[in-house]
N, C-alpha and C positions, 0 to 999 in steps of 0.2 A: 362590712358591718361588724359593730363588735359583738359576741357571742357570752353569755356566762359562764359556758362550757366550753376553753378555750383551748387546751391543750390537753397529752392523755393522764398526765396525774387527775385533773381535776374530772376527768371522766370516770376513771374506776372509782374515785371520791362519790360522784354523783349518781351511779348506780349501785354500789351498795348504800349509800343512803336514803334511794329511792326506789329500791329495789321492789316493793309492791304498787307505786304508781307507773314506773315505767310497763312490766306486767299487765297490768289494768287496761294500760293503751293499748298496749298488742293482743291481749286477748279480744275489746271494742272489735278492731280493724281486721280480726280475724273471724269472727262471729258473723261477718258481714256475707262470708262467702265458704264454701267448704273448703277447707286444707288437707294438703296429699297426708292421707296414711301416717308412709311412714316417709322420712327425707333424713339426708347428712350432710351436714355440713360443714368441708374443711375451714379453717379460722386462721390467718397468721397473726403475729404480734408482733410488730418492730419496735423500734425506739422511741417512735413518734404518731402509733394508730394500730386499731385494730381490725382487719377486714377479712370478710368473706372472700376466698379464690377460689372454692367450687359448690356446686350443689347437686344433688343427688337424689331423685324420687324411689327408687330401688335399691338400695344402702343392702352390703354384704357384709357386714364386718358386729354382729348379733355377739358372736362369741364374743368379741373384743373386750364387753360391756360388763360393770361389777355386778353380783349378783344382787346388791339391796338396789340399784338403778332397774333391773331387769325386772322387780316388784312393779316401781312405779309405770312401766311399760306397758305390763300388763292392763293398768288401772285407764290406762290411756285408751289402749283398746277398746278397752269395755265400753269406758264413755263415747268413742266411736263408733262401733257396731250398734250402741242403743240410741246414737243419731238416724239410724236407718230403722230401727224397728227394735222392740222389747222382745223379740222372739230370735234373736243370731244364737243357733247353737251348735251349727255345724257349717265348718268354716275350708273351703278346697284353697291350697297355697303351693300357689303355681309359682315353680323355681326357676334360673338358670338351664341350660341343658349344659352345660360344661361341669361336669357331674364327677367329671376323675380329680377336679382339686377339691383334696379331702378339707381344706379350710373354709372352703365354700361351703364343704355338709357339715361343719362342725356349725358354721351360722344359723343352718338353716336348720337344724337341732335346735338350737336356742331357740329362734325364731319361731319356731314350732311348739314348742312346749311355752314359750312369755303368752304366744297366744293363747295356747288353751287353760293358761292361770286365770284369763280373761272371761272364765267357764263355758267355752267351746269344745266341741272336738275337733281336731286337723286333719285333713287329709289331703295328702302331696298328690301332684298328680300334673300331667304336659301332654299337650297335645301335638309337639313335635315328637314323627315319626320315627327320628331318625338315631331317637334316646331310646328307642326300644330294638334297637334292627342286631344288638350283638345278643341279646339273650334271646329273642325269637319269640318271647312272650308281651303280654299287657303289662309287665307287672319286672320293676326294676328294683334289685335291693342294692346295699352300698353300705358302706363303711364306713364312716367320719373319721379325722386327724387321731383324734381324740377315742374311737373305739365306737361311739354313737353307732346304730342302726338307724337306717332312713332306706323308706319305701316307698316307690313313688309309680303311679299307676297311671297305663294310658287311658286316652280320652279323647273325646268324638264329641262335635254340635252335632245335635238335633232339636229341630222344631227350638232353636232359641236357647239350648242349656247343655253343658255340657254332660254327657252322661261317659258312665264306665267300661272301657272294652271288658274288662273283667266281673266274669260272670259272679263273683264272690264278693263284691264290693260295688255298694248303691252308694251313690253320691249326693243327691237330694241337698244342693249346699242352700244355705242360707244367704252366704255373701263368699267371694273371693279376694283373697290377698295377692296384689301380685306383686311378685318380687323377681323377673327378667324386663330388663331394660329395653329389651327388643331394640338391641343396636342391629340387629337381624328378625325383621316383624318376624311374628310367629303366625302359623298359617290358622288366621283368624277372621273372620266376618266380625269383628269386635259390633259395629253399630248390630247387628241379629241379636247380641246375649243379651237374655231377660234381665239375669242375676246381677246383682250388685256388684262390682267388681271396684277397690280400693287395692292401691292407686289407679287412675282412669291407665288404662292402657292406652287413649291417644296420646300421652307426653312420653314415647318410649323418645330413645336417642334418635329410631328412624326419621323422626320427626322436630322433638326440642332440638335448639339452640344454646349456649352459653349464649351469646353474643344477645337474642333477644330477656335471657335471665337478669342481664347484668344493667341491660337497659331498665327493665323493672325493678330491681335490687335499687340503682341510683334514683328512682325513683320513691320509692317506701324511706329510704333511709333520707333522703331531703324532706322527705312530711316528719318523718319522726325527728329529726335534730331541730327544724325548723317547731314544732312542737313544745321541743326541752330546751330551745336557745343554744346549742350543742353546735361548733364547727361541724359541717359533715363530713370533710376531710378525716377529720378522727375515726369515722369508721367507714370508710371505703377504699376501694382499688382503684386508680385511675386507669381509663383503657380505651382502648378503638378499635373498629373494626376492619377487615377488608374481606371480598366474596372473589369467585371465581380464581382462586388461586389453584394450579395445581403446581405438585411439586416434581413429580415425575418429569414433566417437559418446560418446567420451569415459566408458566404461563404466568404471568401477575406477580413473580417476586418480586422485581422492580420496584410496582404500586407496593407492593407490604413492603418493603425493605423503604419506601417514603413515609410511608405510616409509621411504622416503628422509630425513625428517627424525627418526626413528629412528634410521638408522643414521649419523647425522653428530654427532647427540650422542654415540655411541663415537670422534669422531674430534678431532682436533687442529681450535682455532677456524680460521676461517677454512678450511675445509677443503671440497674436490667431490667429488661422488661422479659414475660414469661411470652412466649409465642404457643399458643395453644390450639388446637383442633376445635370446631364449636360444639363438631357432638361428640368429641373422645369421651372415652371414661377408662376407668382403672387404670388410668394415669398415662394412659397412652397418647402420641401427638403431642408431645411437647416437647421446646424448644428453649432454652433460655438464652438471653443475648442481650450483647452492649452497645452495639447498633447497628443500620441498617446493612453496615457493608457484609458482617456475617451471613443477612440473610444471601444473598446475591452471590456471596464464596461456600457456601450449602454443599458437602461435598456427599455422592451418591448416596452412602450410608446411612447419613442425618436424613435425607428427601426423603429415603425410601421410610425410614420412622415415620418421619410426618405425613405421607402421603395417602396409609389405610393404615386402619388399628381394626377393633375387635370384630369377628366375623366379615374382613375385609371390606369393611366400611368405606368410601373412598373421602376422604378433605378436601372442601374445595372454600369452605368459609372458614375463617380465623378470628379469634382473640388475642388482641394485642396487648396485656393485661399488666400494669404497674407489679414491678418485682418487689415484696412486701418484703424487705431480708429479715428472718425468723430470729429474735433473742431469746428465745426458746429452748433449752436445753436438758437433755434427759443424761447422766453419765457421762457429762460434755461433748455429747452429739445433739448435732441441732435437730430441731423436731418442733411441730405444728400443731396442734388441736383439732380435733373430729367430733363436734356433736350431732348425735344421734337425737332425732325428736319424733313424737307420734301423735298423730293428731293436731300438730300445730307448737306442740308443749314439748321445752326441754327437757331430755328425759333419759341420759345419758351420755358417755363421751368417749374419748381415749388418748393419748400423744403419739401420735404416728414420728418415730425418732429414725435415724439413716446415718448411722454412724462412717458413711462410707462417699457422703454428700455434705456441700456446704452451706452455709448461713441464706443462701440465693440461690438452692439449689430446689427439682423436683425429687421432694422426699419421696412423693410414692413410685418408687421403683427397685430395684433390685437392691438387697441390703436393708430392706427396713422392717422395723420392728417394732412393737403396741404395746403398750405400760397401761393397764387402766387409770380411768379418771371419774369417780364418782360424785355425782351432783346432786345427789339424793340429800344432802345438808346444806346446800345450798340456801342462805333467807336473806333479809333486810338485816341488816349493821353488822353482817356475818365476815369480820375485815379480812380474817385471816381465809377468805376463799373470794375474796375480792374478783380475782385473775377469773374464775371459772363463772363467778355472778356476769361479767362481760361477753365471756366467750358464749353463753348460755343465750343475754340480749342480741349479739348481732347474728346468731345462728335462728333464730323467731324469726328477724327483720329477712333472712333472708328467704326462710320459708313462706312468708307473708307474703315476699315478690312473688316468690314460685305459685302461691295460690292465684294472683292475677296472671302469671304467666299460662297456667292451665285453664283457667276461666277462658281466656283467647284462643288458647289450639282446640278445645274443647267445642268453643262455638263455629 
């Protein structure tokens, strides 16, 4: 069928021209349902589209973001805590426990302090044990990259709420922020806690999918281009699935390594496909490749990558996800876009750049490096920020999945 919006010139054309009705719609189709917190979402751009390759309800990377973006963050917040009630003034933000990478606590400094611009007070605090066992106390301090102090206190359910081991500090929170992905649940009776807690702790990695994301993501983005008359091509990944793979005994390569060359005959010659983990994160489980026969010649090394990532997680579902090659360039290193949004709302970014990786390559891995990217001036007919008005629409679109994605694990 033919489409008005048919190719990508005429796309970044039609979103900064349309830059407050497209907006309009997404905010409608988000209004419908609550939206995670906080989400990131990585962006590629090729020659010929621009699509979402991952998404993120616990996003680490606070520090990354420019300081007049980290404003409108705050603002985001506010409008979210005052979704749950006009009284959020004290706010528990429950972190990571991998607590010795100092970039981790430079985030969560930011993170810390954007929310209480919000006019909250924060207090950190975990209720894994096992962040407290080298000091012998309730009570953990630390160092950020950057020099920051971060203090972070244990913590016990009772009757439904978390209270304080430490007899100096009463917690009486209002709402909780959580920011651990629980690719390793944390020892939680989640359905017990009275309090509010943003992000839902059901969508940790324990739990979500890429694989069921992307299913929804292709869904939101067919209403939305069907919508605007827009190819949807133009802003998606083409991809498939396969389950019960391991990689360690090489159970189901076979079946992936058919999948995979399945889905590259939909694709342009010469073309990679990303072989991804469904609940990896921080870039771990992944695989790039040209087709099936690589998967099947997998030599121990590669399995073992693929096989378990963070807190020994083990892989057994896959993403077979169109390889978007990046024309994206920071210092002539290729590199991808990370927007950061809260509450549903674009609301910062960064170029994640890997001088030591190529055009088809997984930038997030050893060797990469963060250039900010401020969206704060971002508007209607603004030409000369055209690139980021885009990256800004399909990072919403994809958030908007992840809200129906949570809606489902949720019920």
């Amino acid at each position: 069928m033919p489409y008005k919006i048919s190719n990508k010139a005429e796309l970044e054309q039609f979103v900064c021209h349309n830059w407050n009705e497209i907006n309009q719609w997404i905010d409608l189709e988000q209004s419908k349902q609550p939206q995670p917190l906080t989400s990131s979402v990585d962006v590629r751009e090729s020659k010929t589209k621009f699509a979402p390759v991952d998404h993120n309800m616990y996003p680490a990377g606070f520090n990354n973001l420019c300081s007049k973006d980290l404003l409108g963050c705050a603002d985001r917040f506010k409008e979210a805590f005052d979704q749950l009630s006009l009284k959020v003034k004290r706010i528990g933000l429950l972190p990571e426990s991998h607590t010795k990478n100092k970039y981790y606590l430079d985030h969560l400094h930011k993170l810390k302090t954007t929310i209480e611009m919000a006019g909250t007070e924060v207090i950190l605090f975990s209720p894994d044990k096992d962040l407290f066992k080298e000091t012998g106390s309730s009570v953990v301090q630390l160092e950020s990259q950057s020099g920051n102090s971060i203090v972070i206190y244990e913590a016990q359910v009772l009757d439904g709420v978390f209270q304080s081991m430490n007899p100096e500090v009463v917690f009486n929170f209002d709402a909780i922020v959580l920011n651990n992905d629980q690719s390793n649940p944390l020892p939680v009776n989640w359905k017990s806690i009275s309090t509010p807690i943003l992000p839902s702790p059901f969508v940790g990695w324990y739990k979500r999918q890429k694989n069921h994301h992307f299913r929804c993501y292709r869904t939101t983005a067919n209403q939305f281009a069907e919508h605007f008359s827009i190819n949807p091509d133009l802003i998606q990944a083409h991809f498939a699935t396969a389950e019960n793979i391991d990689f360690n005994t090489k159970e189901g390569l076979d079946e992936l390594a058919s999948e995979v060359d399945k889905l590259l005959t939909t694709l342009p010659a010469e073309s990679h496909v990303f072989v991804k983990a469904s609940q990896g994160t921080y870039g771990m489980g992944i695989s790039v490749v040209s087709s099936g026969e690589e998967i099947k010649n997998m030599n121990r090394k590669v399995r073992n990558k693929m096989d378990v990532g963070k807190n020994n997680l083990k892989f057994t579902s896959i993403l077979i996800q169109e390889g978007v090659e990046t024309i994206v360039k920071y210092d002539g290193a290729p590199a991808e876009v990370t927007i950061y949004l809260v509450n549903g709302k674009s609301s910062g970014g960064f170029m994640r750049t890997n001088p030591l990786k190529g055009t088809q390559s997984n930038l997030n891995s050893q060797g990469m490096i963060y250039q900010k990217l401020c969206l704060s001036d971002v508007k209607q007919d603004c030409d000369h920020k055209m690139k980021e008005a885009v990256y800004s629409v399909v990072a919403r679109l994809s958030t908007l999945a992840a809200s129906h994605e949570m809606k489902e694990l949720m019920e």
